[in-house]
C-alpha positions as CSV (number, residue, x, y, z in Angstrom):
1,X,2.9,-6.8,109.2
2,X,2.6,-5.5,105.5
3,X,6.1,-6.1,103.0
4,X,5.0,-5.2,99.7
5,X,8.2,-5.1,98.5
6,X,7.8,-5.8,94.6
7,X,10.9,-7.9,93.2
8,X,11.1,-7.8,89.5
9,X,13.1,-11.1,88.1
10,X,15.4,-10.2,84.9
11,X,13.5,-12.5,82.8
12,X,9.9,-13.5,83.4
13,X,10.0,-18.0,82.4
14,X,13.1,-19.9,83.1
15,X,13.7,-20.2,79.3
16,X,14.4,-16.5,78.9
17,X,16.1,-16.0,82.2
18,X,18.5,-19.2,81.0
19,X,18.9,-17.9,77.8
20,X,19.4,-14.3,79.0
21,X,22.3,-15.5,81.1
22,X,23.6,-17.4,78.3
23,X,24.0,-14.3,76.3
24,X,25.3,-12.2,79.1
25,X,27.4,-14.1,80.6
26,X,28.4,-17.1,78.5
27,X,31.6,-18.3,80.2
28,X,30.3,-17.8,83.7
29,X,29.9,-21.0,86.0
30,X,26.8,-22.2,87.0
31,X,27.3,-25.0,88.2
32,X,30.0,-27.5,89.8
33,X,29.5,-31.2,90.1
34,X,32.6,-32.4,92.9
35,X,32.2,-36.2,92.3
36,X,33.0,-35.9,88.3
37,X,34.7,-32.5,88.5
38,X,32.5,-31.0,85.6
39,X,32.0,-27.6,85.4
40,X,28.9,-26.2,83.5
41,X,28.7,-22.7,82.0
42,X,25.7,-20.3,81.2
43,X,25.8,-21.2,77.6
44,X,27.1,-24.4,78.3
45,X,23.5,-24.3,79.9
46,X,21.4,-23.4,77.5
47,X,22.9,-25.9,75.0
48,X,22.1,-28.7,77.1
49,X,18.4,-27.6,78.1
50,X,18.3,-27.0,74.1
51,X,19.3,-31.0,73.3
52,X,16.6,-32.2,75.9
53,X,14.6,-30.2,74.6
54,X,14.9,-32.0,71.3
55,X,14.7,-35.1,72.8
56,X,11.6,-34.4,74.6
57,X,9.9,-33.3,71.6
58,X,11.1,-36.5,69.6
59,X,9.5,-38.7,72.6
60,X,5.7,-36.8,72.0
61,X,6.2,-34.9,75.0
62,X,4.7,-31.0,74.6
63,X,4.1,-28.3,76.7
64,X,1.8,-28.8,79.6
65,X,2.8,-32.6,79.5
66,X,4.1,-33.7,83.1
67,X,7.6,-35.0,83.3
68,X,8.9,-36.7,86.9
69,X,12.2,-37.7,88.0
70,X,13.9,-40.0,90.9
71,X,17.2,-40.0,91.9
72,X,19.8,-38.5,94.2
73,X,21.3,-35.0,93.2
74,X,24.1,-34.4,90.3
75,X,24.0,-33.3,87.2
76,X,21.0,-35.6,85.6
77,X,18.6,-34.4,88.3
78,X,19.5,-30.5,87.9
79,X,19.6,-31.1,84.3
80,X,16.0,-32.7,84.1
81,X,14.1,-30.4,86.5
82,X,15.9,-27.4,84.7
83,X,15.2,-28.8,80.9
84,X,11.5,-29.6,81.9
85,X,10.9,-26.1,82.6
86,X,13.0,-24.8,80.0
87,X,10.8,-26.9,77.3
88,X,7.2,-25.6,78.9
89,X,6.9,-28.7,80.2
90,X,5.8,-29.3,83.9
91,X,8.5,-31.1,86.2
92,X,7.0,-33.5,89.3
93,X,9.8,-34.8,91.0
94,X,9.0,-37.7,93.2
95,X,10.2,-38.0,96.6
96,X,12.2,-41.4,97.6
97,X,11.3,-41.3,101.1
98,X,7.5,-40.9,100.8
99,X,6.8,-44.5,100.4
100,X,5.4,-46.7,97.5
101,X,1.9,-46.5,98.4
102,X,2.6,-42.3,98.2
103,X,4.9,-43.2,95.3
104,X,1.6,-44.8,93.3
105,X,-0.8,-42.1,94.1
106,X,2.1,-39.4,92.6
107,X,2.7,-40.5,89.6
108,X,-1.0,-42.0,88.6
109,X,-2.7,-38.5,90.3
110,X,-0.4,-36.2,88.5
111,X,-0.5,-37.2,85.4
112,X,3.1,-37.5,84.4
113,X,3.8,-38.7,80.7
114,X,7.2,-39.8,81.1
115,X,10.0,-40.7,84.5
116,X,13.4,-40.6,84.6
117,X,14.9,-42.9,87.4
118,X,18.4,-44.1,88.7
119,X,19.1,-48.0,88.9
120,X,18.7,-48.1,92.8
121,X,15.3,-47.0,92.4
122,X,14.0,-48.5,89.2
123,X,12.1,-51.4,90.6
124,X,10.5,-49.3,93.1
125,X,9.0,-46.6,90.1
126,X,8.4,-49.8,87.5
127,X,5.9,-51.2,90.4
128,X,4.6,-47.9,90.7
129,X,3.7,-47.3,87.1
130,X,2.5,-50.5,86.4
131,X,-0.6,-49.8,89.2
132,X,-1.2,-46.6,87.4
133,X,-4.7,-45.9,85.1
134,X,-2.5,-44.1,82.4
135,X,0.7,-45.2,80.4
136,X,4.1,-43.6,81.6
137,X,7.2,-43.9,79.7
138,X,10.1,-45.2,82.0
139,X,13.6,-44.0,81.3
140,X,17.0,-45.2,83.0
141,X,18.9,-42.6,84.2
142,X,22.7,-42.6,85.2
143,X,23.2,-39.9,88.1
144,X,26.3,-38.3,86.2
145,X,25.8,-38.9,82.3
146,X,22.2,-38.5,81.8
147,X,19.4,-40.7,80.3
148,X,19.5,-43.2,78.3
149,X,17.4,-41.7,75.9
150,X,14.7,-44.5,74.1
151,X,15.3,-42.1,70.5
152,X,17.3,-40.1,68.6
153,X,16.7,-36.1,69.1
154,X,14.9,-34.1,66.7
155,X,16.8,-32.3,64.3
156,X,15.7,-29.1,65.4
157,X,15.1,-27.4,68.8
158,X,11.3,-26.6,69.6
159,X,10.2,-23.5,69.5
160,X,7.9,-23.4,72.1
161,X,5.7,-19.9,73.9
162,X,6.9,-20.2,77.5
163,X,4.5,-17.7,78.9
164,X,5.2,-16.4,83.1
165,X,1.8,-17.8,83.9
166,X,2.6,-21.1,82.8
167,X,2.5,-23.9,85.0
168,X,6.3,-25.6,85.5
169,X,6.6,-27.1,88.8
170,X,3.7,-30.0,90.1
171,X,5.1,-30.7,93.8
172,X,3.4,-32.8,96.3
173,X,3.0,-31.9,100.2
174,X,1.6,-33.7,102.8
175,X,-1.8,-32.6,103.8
176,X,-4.0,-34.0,107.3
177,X,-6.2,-35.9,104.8
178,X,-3.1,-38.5,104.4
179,X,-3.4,-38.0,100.5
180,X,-1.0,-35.8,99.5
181,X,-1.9,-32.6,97.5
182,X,-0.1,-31.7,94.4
183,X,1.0,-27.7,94.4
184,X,1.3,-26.0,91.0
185,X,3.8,-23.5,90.8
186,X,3.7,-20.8,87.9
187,X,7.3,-19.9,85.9
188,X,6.2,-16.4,88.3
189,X,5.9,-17.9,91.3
190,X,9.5,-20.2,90.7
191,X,10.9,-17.1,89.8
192,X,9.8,-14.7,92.9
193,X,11.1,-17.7,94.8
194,X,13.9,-17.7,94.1
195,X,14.0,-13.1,94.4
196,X,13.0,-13.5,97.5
197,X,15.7,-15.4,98.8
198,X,18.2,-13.7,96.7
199,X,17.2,-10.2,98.2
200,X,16.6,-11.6,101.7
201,X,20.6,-12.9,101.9
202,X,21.7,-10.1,99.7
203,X,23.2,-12.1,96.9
204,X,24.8,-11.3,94.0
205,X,26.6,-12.6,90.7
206,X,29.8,-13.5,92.8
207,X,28.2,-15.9,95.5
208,X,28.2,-19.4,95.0
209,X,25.3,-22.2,97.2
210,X,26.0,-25.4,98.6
211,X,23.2,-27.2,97.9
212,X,23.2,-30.9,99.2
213,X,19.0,-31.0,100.5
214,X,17.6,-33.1,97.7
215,X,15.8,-31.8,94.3
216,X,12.8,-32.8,95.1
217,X,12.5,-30.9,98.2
218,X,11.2,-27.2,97.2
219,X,13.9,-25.9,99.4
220,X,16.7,-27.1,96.9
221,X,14.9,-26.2,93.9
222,X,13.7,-22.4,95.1
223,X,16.7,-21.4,96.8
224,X,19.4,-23.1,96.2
225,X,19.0,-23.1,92.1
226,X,16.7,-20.5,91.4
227,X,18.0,-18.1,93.7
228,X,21.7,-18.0,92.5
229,X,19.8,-18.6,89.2
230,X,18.2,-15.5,89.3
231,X,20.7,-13.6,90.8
232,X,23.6,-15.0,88.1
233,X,25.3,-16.5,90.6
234,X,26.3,-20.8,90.9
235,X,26.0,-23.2,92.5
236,X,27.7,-26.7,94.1
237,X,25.7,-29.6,94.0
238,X,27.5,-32.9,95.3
239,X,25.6,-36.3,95.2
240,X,23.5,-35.5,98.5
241,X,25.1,-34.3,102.3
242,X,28.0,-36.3,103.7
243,X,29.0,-34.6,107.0
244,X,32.3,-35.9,106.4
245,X,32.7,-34.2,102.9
246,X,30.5,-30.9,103.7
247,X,33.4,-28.3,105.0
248,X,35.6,-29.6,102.3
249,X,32.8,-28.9,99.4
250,X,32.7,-25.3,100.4
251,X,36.5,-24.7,101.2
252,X,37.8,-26.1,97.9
253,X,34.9,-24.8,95.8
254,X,34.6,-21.6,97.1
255,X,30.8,-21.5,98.2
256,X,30.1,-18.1,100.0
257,X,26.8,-19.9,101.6
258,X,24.4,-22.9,101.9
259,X,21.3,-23.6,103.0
260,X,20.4,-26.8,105.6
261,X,17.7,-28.1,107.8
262,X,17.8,-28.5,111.8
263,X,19.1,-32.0,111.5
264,X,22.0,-31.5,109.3
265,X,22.9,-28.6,111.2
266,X,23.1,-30.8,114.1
267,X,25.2,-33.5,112.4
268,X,27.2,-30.8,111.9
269,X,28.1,-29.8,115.4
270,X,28.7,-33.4,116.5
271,X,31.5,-34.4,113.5
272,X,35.0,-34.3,114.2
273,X,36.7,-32.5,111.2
274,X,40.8,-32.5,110.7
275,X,40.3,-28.8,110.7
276,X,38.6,-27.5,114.0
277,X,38.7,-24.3,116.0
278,X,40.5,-21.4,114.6
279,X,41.8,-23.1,112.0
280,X,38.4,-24.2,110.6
281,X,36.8,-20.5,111.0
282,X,40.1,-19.5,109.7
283,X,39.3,-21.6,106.6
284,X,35.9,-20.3,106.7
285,X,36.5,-16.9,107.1
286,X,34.9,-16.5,103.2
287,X,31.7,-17.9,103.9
288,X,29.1,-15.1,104.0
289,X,26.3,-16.8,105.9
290,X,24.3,-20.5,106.7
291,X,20.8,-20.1,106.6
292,X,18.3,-22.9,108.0
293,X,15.0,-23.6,107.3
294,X,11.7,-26.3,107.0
295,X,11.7,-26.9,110.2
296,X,12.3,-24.8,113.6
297,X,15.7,-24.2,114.9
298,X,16.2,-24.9,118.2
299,X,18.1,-21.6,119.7
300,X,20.1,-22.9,121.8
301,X,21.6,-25.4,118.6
302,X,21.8,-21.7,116.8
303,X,24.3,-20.0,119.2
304,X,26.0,-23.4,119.4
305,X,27.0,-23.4,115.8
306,X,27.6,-19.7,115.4
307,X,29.9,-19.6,118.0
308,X,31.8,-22.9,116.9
309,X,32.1,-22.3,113.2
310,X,32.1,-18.2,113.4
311,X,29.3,-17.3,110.9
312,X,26.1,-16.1,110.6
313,X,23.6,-18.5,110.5
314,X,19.9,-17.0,109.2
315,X,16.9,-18.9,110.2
316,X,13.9,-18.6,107.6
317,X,10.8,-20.2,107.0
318,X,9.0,-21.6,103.9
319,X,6.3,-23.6,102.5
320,X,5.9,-26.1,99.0
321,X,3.2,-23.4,98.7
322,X,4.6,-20.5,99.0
323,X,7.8,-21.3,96.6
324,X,9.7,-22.3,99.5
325,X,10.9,-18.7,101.6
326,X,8.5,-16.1,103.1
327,X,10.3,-15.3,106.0
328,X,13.8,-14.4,106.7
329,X,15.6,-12.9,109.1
330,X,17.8,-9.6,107.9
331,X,21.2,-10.0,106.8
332,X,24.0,-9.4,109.3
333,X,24.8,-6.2,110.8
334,X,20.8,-5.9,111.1
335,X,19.2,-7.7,113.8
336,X,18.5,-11.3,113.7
337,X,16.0,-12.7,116.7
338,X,17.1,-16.4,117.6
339,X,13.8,-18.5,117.8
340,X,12.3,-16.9,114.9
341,X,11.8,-17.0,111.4
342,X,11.9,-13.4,110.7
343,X,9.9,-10.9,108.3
344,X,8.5,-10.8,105.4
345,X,10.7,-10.7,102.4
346,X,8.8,-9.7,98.6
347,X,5.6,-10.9,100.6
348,X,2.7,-9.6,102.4
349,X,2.5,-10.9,105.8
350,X,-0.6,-11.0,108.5
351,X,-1.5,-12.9,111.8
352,X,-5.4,-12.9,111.7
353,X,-7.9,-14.4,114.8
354,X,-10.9,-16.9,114.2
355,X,-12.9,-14.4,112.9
356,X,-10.4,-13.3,109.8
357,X,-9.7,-9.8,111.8
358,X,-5.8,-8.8,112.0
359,X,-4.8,-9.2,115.4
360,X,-2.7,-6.7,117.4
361,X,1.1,-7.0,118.1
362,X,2.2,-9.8,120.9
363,X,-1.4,-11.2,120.1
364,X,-1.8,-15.4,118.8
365,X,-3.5,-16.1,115.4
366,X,-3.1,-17.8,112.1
367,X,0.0,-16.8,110.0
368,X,-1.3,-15.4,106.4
369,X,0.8,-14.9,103.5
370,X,-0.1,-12.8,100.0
371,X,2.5,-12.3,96.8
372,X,4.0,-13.3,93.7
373,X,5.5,-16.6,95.0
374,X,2.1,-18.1,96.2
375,X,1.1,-21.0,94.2
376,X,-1.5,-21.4,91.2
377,X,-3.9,-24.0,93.0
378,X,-3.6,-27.5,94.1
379,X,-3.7,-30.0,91.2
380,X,-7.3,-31.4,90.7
381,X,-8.2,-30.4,93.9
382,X,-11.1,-27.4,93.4
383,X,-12.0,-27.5,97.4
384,X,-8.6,-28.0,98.7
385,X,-7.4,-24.5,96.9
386,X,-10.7,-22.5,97.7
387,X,-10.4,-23.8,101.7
388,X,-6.3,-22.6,101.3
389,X,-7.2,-19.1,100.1
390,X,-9.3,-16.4,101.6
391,X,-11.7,-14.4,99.1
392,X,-9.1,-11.6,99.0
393,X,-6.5,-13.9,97.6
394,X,-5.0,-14.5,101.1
395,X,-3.1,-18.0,101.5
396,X,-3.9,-19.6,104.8
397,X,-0.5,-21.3,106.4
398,X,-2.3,-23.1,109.0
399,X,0.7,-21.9,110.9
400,X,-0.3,-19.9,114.8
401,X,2.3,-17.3,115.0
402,X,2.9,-13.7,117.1
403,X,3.9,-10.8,116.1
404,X,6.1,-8.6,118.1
405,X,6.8,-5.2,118.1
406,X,9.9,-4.6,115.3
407,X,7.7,-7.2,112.8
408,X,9.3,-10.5,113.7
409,X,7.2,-13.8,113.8
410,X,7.4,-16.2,116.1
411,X,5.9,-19.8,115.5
412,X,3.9,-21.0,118.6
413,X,2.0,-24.2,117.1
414,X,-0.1,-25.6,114.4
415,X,-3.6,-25.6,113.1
416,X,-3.7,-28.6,110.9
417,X,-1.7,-31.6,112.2
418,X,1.2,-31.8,110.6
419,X,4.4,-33.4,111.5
420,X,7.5,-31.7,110.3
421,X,10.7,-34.2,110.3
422,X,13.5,-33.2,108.8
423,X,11.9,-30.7,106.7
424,X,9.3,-33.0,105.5
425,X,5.4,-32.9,106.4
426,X,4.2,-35.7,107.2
427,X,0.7,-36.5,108.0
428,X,-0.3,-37.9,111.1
429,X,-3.5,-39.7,109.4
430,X,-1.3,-41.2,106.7
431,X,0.4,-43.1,109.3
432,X,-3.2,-44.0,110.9
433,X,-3.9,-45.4,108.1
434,X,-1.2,-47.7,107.9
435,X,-1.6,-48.9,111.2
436,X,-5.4,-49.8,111.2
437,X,-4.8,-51.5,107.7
438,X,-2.8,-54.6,110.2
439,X,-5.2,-57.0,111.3
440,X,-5.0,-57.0,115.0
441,X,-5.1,-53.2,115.9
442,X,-8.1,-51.5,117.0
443,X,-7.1,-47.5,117.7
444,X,-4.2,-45.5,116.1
445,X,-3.1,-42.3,116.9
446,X,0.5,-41.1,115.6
447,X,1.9,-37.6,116.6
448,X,5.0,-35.4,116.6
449,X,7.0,-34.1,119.4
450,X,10.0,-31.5,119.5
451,X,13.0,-33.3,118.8
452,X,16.8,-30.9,118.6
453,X,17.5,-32.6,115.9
454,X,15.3,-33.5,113.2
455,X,12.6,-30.5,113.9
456,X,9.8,-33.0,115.3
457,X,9.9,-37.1,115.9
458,X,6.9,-39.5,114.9
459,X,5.1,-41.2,117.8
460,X,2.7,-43.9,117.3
461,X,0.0,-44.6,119.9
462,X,-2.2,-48.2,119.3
463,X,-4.6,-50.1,121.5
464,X,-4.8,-54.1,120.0
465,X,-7.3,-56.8,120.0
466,X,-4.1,-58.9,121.2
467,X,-0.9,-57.6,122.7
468,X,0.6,-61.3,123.2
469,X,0.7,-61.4,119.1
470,X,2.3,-58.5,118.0
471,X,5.1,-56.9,119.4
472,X,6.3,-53.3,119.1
473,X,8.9,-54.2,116.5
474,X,6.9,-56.1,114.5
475,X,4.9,-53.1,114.2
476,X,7.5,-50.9,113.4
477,X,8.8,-53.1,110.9
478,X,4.9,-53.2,109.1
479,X,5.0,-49.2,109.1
480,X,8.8,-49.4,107.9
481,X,7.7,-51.7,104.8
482,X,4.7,-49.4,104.3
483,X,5.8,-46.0,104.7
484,X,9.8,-46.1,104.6
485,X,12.4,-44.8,106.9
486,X,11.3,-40.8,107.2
487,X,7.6,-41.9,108.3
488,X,8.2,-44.9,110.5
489,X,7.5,-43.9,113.9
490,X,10.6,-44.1,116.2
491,X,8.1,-45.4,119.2
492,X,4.8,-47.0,119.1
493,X,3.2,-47.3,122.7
494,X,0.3,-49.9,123.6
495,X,-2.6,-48.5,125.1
496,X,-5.8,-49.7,126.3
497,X,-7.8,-46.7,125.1
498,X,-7.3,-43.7,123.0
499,X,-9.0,-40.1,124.2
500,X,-11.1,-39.3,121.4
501,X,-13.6,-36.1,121.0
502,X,-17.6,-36.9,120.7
503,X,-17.6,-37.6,117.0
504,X,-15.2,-40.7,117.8
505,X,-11.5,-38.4,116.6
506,X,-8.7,-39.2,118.7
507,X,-7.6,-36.3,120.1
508,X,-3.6,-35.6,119.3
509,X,-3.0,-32.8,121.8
510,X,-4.6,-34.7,125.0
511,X,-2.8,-37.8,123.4
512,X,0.7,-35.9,123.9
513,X,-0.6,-34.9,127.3
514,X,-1.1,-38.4,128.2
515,X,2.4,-39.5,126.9
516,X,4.1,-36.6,129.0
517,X,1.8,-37.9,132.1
518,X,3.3,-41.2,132.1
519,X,6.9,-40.2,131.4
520,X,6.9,-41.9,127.9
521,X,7.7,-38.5,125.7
C-alpha cells in the first residue's frame, strides 16, 4: 500500500511554530494543569520557553548540547521537553521504569550535559551520573514550579538558527541486543509526527487531548503535544493516569479526545464511576473519539468499551522510530476494522517477503515504512541505522503484517524479539542478562505472551545449578532490584533444559511451545 500524502506543518522547527502561534493566537490555551489549576497561553508559551532559554544559555548549554529530564508529567516536564527544543538544544528524557543499570547506560551513552529531576527520583539519577565517563549537571526540579535554577538568567534571550533538520529529540528504545538504542528525531520528523496524527483524527484549533501516558514515552510527546501543537489546539496534562480522576479530567476540562494504551483502557472498563450508563455517555456525549495505541488491542476489549462508554475508539500503531503514528484507522463514519491498526497516514507503507519483493494482498511479510516522520539515525550507532534502513531509504519495522484487500494491516507477529508491555519494548536478552549475572543459574530464557491487558506479559524460563537454594521469589525479587517493576517477569519457571538451536541460542518460540505443552502459559 502506497500513502504519499504530503503534510505540510505551519512552521518548519518548534521555535517558529511556538512562536507563530504566539503571534496568532496569543490568548488561546494551550495548556491546562488540573492539580494547580494553571492555565498557559500561546504567548504565555513562548515567554516561558524564552526565560529557559536564557537560563540555558547562562548554564553553557548551546545548541546541539543534550538536555534529559525525570519526573512525572505537569508543567516542569512539558515545560523542559518543549524549552529544549525551543533553544536548539536536544531533549533525552529518561524513562523511570527502565531500571538503573538502563538509567546509567542513558545518560553516560547520550551525552546529556545537564538533568533535571523530581525529589522522588534524585538519588536514583545522582547514582547514575556519578558512574558516568562525562560531567552532567544535576538540577532539582519541583513537578509544578520548575527548577531550581543553579544561576541567574542571561539578560538577553539567545538568538539561536533552529534549522528543520536539526536534531531535537534523543529517545531510547529497546532493541534484542539488551542495549538500548538511542533514536534521533529531526525538528521534521517531531513535526510530521505530530501531522500525521492531527490529519489521521481530523483535528482542529477547537479540540483539546488528555494526555496522562508519560513524557518520556514518544506516544505523549508526538501526539498528544505536538499534535494539538501543530494543529493549534491544547492540551490537559494531569500528574500521570488515575482511573478514578480520568472521566472527571475530560468532563470538567472539556477534552474532545485522548489517547491510551491496552492496559489503561482496561482499567477503564473495570472502575466503578459515580456516573455510569447513560448518564456517563450522556456526560460524554462531547468527546469526539479515544484512540489506542503501542500495543495491540484486543477486539473483543474494543467493542467492550465502545459499547459501554458510547464513543469511537481508533486503534493505531506507532514506533519511537517512526515519531510515534504510522497507522490509523479512518475517522468515524469511514470504516474502522477491529483487530487492526489501519493505513497509512502521511506515510508510505509496504509488506515485503525475504527477498525485499512487495508481496501481494492477504500475503505475510515484513511491515516497511518510508516519510517525513522516519528518524535521522540511531545515536552512535553506524551499523544499527544501516541494518534498520533499506538502500532506498526504506525503514524496516521488524513487524510481520498482511495486507488485505481495502489497504488495512493486520499485525501477525514479530521478527526481532521484542516484548511489548504496556506500550514499552522490552528486550527479552536484557532480562537474560540479568538472570545469568545470579550465581546459581545456568540457562535463561525470558519471553512474552498475549496478555488482555497490558499488550504482552514477561515470562522467565531458568534451569539452576541448585533449585533447593533459590526459590522463585527470590528470583523475582533479584530481577525486581535489577530491572524494576515494568521488566520483572510475572513468572519464572524451573527447568531442567532449555531448547536451544545448533549455535547454542535458546529458542523463544519452541520455549512458548513448551510452556503451552505443560499448561504453564
Amino acid at each position: 500500500m502506497s500513502n504519499s500524502l504530503s503534510y505540510t506543518p505551519p512552521a518548519n522547527t518548534i521555535r517558529a511554530l511556538i512562536d507563530k502561534f504566539a503571534e496568532e493566537y496569543p490568548h488561546r490555551i494551550f495548556v491546562i494543569f488540573p492539580e494547580t489549576k494553571i492555565e498557559l497561553s500561546y504567548s504565555q508559551l513562548k515567554k516561558i520557553m524564552q526565560e529557559y532559554a536564557q537560563y540555558y544559555n547562562a548554564m553553557g548549554l548551546v545548541k546541539g548540547d543534550t538536555i534529559s529530564f525525570m519526573m512525572g508529567n505537569g508543567a516542569s516536564s512539558l515545560l523542559l521537553f518543549l524549552s529544549t527544543l525551543y533553544s536548539g538544544c536536544i531533549s533525552s528524557p529518561l524513562n523511570p521504569a527502565a531500571g538503573q543499570e538502563q538509567i546509567e547506560y542513558v545518560l553516560d551513552h547520550s551525552d546529556t550535559k545537564t538533568v533535571f529531576v523530581s525529589e522522588n527520583f534524585y538519588d536514583q539519577v545522582f547514582s547514575a551520573a556519578e558512574k558516568s565517563s562525562h560531567n552532567i549537571t544535576i538540577v532539582k526540579t519541583d513537578i509544578d514550579n520548575g527548577p531550581i535554577w543553579p544561576t541567574t538568567p542571561s539578560t538577553s534571550i539567545p538568538d539561536v538558527n533552529v534549522s528543520t533538520e536539526d536534531d531535537g529529540l534523543l529517545m531510547y528504545t529497546s532493541g534484542t541486543t539488551g542495549r538500548p538504542k538511542g533514536v534521533i528525531l529531526t525538528h521534521k520528523n517531531l513535526l510530521a509526527g505530530g501531522m500525521n496524527t492531527a490529519k489521521a483524527h481530523e483535528l482542529s484549533d477547537k479540540d483539546r487531548a488528555l494526555c496522562v501516558l508519560p513524557l518520556c514515552h514518544i506516544n505523549a510527546q508526538c501526539v498528544t503535544v505536538m499534535a494539538p501543537l501543530v494543529s493549534a489546539g491544547s492540551v490537559v496534562m494531569p500528574h500521570g493516569f488515575k482511573v478514578s480522576l480520568f472521566w472527571e479530567w475530560i468532563i470538567k476540562h472539556h477534552a474532545t479526545w485522548f489517547s491510551v494504551v491496552p492496559t489503561i483502557i482496561s482499567y477503564l472498563m473495570h472502575n466503578e464511576s459515580e456516573l455510569n450508563g447513560e448518564a456517563l455517555k450522556e456526560a460524554l456525549s462531547k468527546v469526539r473519539f479515544g484512540r489506542s495505541a503501542s500495543a495491540p488491542l484486543a477486539p473483543s476489549l474494543h467493542e467492550e468499551f465502545e459499547a459501554t462508554f458510547g464513543m469511537p475508539l481508533v486503534e493505531t500503531m506507532g514506533l519511537t522510530e517512526t515519531s510515534a503514528q504510522i497507522l490509523s484507522n479512518p475517522m468515524p463514519p469511514k470504516r474502522n476494522k477491529y483487530g487492526s491498526p489501519g493505513i497509512g497516514f502521511g506515510t508510505d507503507i509496504k509488506i515485503i517477503d525475504d527477498q525485499g519483493e512487495k508481496q501481494a494482498i492477504g500475503k505475510e511479510g515484513e511491515l516497511m515504512v518510508r516519510g517525513d516522520c522516519v528518524m535521522r539515525c540511531y545515536y552512535k550507532n553506524l551499523e544499527a541505522t544501516k541494518n534498520t534502513f533499506s538502500e532506498d531509504g526504506w525503514l524496516h519495522t521488524g513487524d510481520l503484517a498482511k495486507q488485505d484487500e481495502d489497504g488495512f494491516i493486520f499485525i501477525t507477529g514479530r521478527l526481532k524479539e521484542l516484548i511489548i508491555k504496556c506500550g514499552e519494548n522490552i528486550a527479552p536478552r536484557e532480562i537474560d542478562d540479568v538472570l545469568y549475572s545470579h550465581p546459581n543459574v545456568i540457562e535463561a530464557g525470558a519471553v512474552g505472551i498475549d496478555d488482555r491487558d497490558y499488550g504482552q506479559e514477561v515470562i522467565a524460563c531458568v534451569v539452576v545449578k541448585d533449585s533447593k537454594k533459590l526459590s522463585e521469589e527470590e528470583l523475582t525479587q533479584y530481577c525486581f532490584d535489577k530491572l524494576g517493576k515494568l521488566k520483572t517477569p510475572k513468572n519464572i519457571f524451573f527447568f531442567n533444559d532449555l531448547p536451544k538451536g545448533p549455535s547454542g541460542k535458546v529458542q523463544r518460540l519452541k520455549l512458548v511451545d513448551q510452556l503451552k505443552e505443560k499448561n504453564l502459559i
